[in-house]
C-alpha positions in Angstrom: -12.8 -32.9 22.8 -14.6 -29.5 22.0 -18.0 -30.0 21.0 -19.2 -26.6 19.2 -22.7 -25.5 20.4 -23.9 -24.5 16.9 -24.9 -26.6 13.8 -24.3 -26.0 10.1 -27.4 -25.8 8.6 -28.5 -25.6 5.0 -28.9 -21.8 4.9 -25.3 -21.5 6.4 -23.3 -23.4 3.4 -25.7 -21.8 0.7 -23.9 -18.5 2.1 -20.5 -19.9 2.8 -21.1 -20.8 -1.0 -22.0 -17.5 -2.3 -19.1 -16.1 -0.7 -17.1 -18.4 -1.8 -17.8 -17.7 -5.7 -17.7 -13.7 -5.0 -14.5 -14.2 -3.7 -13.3 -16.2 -7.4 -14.9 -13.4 -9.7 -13.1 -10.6 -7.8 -9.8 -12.9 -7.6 -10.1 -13.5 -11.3 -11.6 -10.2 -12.6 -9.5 -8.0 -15.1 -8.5 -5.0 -13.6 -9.0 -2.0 -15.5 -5.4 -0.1 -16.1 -6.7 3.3 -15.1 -8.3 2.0 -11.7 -5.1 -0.1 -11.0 -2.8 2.6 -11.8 -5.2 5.0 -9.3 -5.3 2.2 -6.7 -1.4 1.7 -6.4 -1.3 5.7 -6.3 -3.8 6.0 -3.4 -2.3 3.0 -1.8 1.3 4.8 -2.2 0.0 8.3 -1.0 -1.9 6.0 2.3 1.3 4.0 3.1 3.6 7.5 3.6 1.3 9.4 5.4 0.8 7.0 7.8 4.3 5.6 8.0 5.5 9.2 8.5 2.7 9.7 10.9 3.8 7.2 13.1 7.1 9.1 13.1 5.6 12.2 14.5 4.9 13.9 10.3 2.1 16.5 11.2 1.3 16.5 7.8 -2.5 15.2 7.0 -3.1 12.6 4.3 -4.1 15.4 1.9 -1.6 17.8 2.3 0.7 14.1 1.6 -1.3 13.8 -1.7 -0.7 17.1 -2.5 3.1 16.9 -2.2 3.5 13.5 -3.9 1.4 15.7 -6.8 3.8 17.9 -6.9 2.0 21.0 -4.7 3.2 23.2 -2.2 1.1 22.9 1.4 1.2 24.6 4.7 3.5 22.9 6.9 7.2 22.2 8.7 9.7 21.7 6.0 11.0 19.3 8.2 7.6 17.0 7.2 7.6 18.1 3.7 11.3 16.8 3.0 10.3 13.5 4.8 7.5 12.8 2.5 9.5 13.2 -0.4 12.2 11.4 0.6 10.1 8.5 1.9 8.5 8.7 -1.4 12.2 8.6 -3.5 12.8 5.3 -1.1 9.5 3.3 -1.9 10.0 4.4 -6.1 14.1 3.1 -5.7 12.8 -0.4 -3.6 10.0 -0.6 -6.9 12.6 -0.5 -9.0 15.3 -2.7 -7.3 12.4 -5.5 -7.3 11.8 -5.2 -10.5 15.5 -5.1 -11.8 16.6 -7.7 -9.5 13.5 -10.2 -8.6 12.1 -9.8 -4.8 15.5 -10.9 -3.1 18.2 -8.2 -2.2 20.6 -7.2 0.2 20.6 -4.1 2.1 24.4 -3.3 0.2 23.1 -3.5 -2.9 20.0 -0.6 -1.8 23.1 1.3 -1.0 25.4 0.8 -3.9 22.7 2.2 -5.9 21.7 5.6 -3.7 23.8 5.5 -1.0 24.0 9.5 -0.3 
């Protein structure tokens, strides 16, 4: 049988119990609409770049903010059209999952937009 070569002491759970209670008030805190809505639009903006990146996209994670914003950048159109269309596939799956609950099938993705 392992026998670990530490001991909890007293100063150990206080912390484990601070943590602990951070962890509830950020689990139960209110989030403010504005910061949510800027959060899931970062988080959005993060999740193409670097899923496009990984795909060889040369396109930086600002020049991918600008795009989703609507700007023009520098770069391959090749890039640019991916970023958009990865974009108009993350905003159809959103709404399929919200129309339909989290379970679909891949026909159903493409009765919808099937090009």
């Amino acid at each position: 049988m392992y026998s670990p070569k530490y001991s909890i002491t007293n100063k150990i759970l206080k912390n484990i119990g601070v943590i602990e209670a951070s962890k509830e008030v950020i689990e139960n805190a209110p989030l403010v609409p504005s910061f949510e809505k800027q959060f899931q639009t970062d988080a959005l903006a993060r999740t193409i770049h670097h899923g496009t990146h990984i795909e060889g996209n040369e396109l930086n994670l600002v020049q991918t903010k600008k795009i989703l914003e609507g700007q023009e950048v520098y770069g391959r159109d090749r890039d640019i059209q991916e970023i958009i269309n990865y974009r108009n596939v993350m905003t159809l799956l959103d709404e399929l999952v919200y129309k339909k609950g989290d379970l679909f099938t891949k026909k159903e993705i493409c009765r919808q937009k099937c090009f």
